[in-house]
C-alpha positions as a Markdown table, in Angstrom:
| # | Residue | x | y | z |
|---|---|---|---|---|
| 1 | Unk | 31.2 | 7.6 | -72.0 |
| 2 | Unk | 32.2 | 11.0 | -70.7 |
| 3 | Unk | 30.7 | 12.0 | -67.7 |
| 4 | Unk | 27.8 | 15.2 | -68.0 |
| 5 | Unk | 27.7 | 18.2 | -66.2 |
| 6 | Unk | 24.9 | 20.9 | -65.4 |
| 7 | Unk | 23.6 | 23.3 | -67.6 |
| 8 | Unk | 25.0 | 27.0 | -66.2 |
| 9 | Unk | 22.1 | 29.6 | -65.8 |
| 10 | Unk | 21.9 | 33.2 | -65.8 |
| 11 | Unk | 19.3 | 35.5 | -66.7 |
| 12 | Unk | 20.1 | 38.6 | -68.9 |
| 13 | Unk | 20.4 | 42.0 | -67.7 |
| 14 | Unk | 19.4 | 45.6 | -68.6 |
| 15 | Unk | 22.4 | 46.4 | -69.8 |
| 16 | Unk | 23.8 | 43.5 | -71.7 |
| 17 | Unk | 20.8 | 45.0 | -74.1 |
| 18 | Unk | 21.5 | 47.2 | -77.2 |
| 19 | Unk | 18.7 | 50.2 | -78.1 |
| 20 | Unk | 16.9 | 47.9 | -80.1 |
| 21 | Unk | 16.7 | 46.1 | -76.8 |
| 22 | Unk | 18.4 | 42.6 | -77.5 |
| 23 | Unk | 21.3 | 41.1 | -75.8 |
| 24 | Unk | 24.2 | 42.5 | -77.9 |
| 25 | Unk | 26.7 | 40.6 | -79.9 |
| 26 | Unk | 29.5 | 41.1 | -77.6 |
| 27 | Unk | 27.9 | 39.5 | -74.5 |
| 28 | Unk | 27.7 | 35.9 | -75.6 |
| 29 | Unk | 32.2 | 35.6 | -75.2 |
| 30 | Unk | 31.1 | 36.6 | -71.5 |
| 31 | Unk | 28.1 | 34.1 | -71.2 |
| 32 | Unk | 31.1 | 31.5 | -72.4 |
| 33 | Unk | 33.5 | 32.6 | -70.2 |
| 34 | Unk | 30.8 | 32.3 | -67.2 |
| 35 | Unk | 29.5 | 29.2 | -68.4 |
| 36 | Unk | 33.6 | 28.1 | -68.8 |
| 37 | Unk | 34.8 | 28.6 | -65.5 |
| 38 | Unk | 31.2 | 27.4 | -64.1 |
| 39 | Unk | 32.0 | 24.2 | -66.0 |
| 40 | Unk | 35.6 | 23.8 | -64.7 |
| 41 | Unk | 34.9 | 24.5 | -61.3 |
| 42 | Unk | 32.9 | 21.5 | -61.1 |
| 43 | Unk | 34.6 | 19.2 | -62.9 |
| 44 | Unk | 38.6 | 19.6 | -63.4 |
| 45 | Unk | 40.0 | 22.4 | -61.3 |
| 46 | Unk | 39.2 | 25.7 | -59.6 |
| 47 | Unk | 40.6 | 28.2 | -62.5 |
| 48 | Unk | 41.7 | 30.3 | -59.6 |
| 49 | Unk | 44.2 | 28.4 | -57.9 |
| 50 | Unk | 45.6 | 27.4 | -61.2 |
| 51 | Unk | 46.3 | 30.9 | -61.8 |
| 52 | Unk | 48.1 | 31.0 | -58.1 |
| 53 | Unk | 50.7 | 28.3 | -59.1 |
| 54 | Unk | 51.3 | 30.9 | -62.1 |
| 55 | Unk | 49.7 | 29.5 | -64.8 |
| 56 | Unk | 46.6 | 31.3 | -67.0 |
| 57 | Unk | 44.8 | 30.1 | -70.2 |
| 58 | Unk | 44.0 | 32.6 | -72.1 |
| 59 | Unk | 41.8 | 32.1 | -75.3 |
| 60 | Unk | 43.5 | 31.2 | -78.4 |
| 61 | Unk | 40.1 | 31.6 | -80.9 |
| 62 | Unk | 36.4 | 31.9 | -80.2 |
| 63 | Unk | 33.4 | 31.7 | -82.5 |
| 64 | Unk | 29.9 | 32.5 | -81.8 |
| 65 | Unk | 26.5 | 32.0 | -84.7 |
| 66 | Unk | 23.6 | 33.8 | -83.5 |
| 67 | Unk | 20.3 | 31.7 | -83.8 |
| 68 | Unk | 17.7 | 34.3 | -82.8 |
| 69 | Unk | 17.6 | 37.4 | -79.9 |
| 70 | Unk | 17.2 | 37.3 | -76.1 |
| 71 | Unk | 16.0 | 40.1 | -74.5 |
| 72 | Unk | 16.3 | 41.5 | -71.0 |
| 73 | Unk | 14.3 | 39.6 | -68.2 |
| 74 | Unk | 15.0 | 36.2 | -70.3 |
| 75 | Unk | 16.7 | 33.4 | -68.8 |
| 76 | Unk | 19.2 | 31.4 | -70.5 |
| 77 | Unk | 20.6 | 27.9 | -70.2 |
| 78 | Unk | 23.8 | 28.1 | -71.2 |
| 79 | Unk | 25.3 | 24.2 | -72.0 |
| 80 | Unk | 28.7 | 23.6 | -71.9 |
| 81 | Unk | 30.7 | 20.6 | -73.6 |
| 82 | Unk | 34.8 | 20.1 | -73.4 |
| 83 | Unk | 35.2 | 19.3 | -77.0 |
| 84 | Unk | 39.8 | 17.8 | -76.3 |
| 85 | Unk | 42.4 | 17.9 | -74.3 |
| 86 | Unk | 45.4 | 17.3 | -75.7 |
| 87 | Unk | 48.9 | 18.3 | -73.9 |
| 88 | Unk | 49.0 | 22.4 | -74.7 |
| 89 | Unk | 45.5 | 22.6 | -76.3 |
| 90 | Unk | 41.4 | 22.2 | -74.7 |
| 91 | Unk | 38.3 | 23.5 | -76.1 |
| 92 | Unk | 34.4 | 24.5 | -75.3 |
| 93 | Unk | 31.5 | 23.9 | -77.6 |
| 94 | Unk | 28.0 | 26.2 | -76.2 |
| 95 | Unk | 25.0 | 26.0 | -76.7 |
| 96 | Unk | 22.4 | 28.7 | -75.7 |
| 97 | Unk | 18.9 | 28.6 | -75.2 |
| 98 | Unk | 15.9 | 30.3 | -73.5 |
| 99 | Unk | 14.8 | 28.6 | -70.7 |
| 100 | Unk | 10.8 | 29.7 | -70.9 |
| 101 | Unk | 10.7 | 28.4 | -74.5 |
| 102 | Unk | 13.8 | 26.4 | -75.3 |
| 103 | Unk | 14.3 | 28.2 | -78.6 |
| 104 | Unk | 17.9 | 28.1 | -79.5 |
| 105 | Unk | 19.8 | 31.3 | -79.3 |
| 106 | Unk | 23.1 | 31.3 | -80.0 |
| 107 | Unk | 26.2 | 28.0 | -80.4 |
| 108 | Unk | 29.6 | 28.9 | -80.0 |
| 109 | Unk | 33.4 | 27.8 | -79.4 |
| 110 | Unk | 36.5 | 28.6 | -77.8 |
| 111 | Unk | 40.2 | 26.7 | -77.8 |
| 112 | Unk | 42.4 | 27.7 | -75.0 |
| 113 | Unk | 45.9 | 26.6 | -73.9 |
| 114 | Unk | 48.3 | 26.9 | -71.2 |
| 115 | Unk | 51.2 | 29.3 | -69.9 |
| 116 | Unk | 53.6 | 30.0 | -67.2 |
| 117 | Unk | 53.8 | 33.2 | -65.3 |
| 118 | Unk | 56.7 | 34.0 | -68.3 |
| 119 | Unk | 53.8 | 33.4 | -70.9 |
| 120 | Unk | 55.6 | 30.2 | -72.4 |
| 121 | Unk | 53.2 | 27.2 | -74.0 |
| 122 | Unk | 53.3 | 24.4 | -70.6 |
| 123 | Unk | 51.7 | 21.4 | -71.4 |
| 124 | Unk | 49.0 | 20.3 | -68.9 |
| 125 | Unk | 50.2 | 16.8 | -69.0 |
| 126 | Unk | 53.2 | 17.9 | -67.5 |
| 127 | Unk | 52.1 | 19.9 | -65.2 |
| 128 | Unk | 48.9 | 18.7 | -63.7 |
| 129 | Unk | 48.7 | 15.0 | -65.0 |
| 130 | Unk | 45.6 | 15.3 | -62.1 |
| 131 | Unk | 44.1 | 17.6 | -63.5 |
| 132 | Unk | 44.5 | 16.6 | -67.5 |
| 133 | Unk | 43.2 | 13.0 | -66.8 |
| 134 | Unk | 40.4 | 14.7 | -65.3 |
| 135 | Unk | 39.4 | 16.8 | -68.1 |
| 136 | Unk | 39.7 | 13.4 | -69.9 |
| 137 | Unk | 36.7 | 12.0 | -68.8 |
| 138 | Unk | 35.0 | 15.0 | -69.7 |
| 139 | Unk | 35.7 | 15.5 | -73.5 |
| 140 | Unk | 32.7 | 14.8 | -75.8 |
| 141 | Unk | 32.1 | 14.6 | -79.7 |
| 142 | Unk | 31.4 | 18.2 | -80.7 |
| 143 | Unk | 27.5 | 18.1 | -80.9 |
């Protein structure tokens, strides 16, 4: 059974808002990101001092369905799953939800890999067996 981790929360600002005063469409790829690094911080690795050994992970596709709207002043939960891990490849399932009512806002996904400070594919296995057996015990079914 993989092990959980805590929801990341963050309440929405004034101007993550559009004029018709809901959280615009663009915003949620940051919520993930937040909610991303959040998650790997207190799991797998500090994202940061991956990056100082020269290696990123930039995102290879994201996806995002929106449920309903948030507004400003709401606070949302944002839940974060690791979906696989394979040698070059991970991904994030979200889920996003208002924390006053529980009303589902928006579900999204993003796949990610690994790359040297020359940009070339690394696998993780290689690399940081640590760190991949790790993210291991993390990966769930995607919801």
């Amino acid at each position: 059974m993989a092990k959980t981790v805590e929801p990341y929360i963050r309440g929405v600002h004034y101007y993550e808002t559009d004029r018709m005063g809901i959280v615009h469409h663009s915003n949620y790829i940051r919520y993930f990101e937040e909610a991303r690094l959040d998650y790997l911080s207190h799991t797998c690795f500090d994202y940061s001092a991956l990056e100082a050994e020269g290696y990123i992970s930039p995102v290879l596709s994201t996806s995002c369905k929106y449920k309903s709207m948030a507004h400003f002043g709401d606070t949302l939960i944002i839940e974060t799953s690791l979906t696989g891990v394979g040698n070059v490849k991970y991904g994030f399932f979200y889920r996003v939800t208002k924390k006053e009512s529980g009303e589902l806002v928006a579900t999204g996904e993003t796949e990610h890999c690994f790359l040297d400070k020359e940009g070339k594919i690394v696998s993780l296995k290689r690399i940081h067996p640590d760190i991949f057996e790790k993210m291991q015990e993390y990966v769930i079914e995607r919801p």
